[in-house]
N, C-alpha and C positions, 0 to 999 in steps of 0.2 A: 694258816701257816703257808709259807714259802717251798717252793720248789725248785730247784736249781736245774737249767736244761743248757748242758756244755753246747757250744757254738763249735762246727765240724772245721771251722778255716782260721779259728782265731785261739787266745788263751782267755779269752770273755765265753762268760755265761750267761742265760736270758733268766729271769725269777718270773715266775706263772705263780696264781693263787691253786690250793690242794684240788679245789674239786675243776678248776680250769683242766690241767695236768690229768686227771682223770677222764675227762668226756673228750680230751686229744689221744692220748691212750686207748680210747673205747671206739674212737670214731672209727666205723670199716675202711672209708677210703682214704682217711691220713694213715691207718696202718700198712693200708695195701701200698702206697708209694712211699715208708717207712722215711716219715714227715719229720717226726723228732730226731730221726737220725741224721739228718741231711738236711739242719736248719743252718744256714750260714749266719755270718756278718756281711751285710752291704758296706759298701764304703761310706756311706754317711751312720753308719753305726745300728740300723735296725736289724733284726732276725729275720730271716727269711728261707722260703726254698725256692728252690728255681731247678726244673727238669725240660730237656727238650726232650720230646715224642716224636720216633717216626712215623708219619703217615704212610699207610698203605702206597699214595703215588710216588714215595721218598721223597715228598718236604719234608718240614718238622712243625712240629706243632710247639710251643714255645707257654707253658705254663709258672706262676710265679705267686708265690703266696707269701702275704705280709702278716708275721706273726700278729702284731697290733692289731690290724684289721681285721682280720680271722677273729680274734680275743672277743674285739667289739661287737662284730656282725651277731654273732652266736649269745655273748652275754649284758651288751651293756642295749637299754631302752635308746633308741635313736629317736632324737626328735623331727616331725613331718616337716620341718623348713629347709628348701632347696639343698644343696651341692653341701654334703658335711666331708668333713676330715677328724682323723682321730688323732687327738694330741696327747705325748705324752706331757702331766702337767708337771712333776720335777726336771722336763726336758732330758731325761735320760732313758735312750729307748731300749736298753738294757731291764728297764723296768716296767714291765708288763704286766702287774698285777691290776686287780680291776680296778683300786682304788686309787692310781694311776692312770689311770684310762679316761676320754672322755671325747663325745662326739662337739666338735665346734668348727665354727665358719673357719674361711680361708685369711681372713683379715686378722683372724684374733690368733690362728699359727702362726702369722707373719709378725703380727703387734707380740708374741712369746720367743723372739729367737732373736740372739746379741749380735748378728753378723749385719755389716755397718758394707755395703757397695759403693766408696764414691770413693772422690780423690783428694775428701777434705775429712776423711775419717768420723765423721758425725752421721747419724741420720734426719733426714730433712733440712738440710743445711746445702745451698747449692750458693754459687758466685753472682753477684748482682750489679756488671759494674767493677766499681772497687769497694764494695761491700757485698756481706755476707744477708742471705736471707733464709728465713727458716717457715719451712712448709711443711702442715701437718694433713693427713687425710683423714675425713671423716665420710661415713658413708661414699666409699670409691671421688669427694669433692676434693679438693685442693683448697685448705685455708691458709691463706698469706697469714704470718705472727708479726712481720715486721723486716727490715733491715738491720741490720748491725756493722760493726767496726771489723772483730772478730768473727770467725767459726765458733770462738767459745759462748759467744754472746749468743748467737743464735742456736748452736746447740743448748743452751740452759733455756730461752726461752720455750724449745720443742718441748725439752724434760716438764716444765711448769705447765704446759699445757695440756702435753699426754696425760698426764698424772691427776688434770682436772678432768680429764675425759674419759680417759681409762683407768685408772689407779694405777700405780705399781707394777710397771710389766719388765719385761727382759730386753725390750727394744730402748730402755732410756739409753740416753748417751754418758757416758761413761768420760767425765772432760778432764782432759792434762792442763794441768796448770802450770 
């Protein structure tokens, strides 16, 4: 079962699994800086807390905790291979349950998220000329797919490609006809 924990800056609320909810609850030092109560919304939509601390010489000390990543550190198996990230896999970080959770590379966050950077509204699709060309990365390489006429041509080419190499992800292109 679900647990619903109100967001202190928003009208969003974050869902944790029953016994998650419990052992944040239980923890001494999430109680002592009263963690649930003082979990925000960031601007890109995660839960989080964020306190500064004065230091004895009057800096601050500047502490910041990412719901999801707390979630994971504490309950999900981390695998031993390099630099991980925790994604949410419905891409909704309002959903924090463990079965939503999950430790993966930086390439495969990037290859799960619909936001498209250029000035031709596609991904992997750059000017060649007076044609279009569509570039796909694998392993941090750069593989040429071809030339085209269009943006669309070479955005469907990316899609046919990605979808040979990755299956079905969030980063296909999305093409206007």
């Amino acid at each position: 079962m679900a647990v619903k924990i109100p967001l202190k800056n928003s009208n969003y609320s974050v869902s944790v699994d029953d016994e998650v909810y419990q052992k944040l609850i239980d923890d001494p030092y999430l109680k002592k800086i009263n963690f649930l109560e003082n979990l925000r919304c960031h601007s890109r939509g995660y839960a989080f807390y964020q306190k500064n601390w004065k230091q004895p010489n009057g800096t601050y000390r500047n502490e910041t905790i990412y719901l999801h990543k707390l979630i994971a550190e504490k309950f999900l198996p981390r695998p031993a291979e390099g630099k991980l990230w925790v994604r949410f896999i419905d891409g909704n970080p309002n959903n924090c349950l463990l079965s939503n959770l999950e430790w993966t590379s930086l390439s495969n966050v990037v290859r799960n998220t619909t936001k498209t950077d250029n000035q031709y509204g596609y991904r992997g699709v750059v000017k060649s000329g007076k044609k279009y060309m569509a570039i796909i990365y694998v392993n941090r390489k750069p593989l040429n797919l071809g030339t085209f006429e269009t943006p669309e041509e070479a955005a469907e080419a990316y899609n046919k490609k990605s979808i040979e190499l990755f299956g079905i992800t969030k980063s296909l292109n999305r093409i206007r006809k």
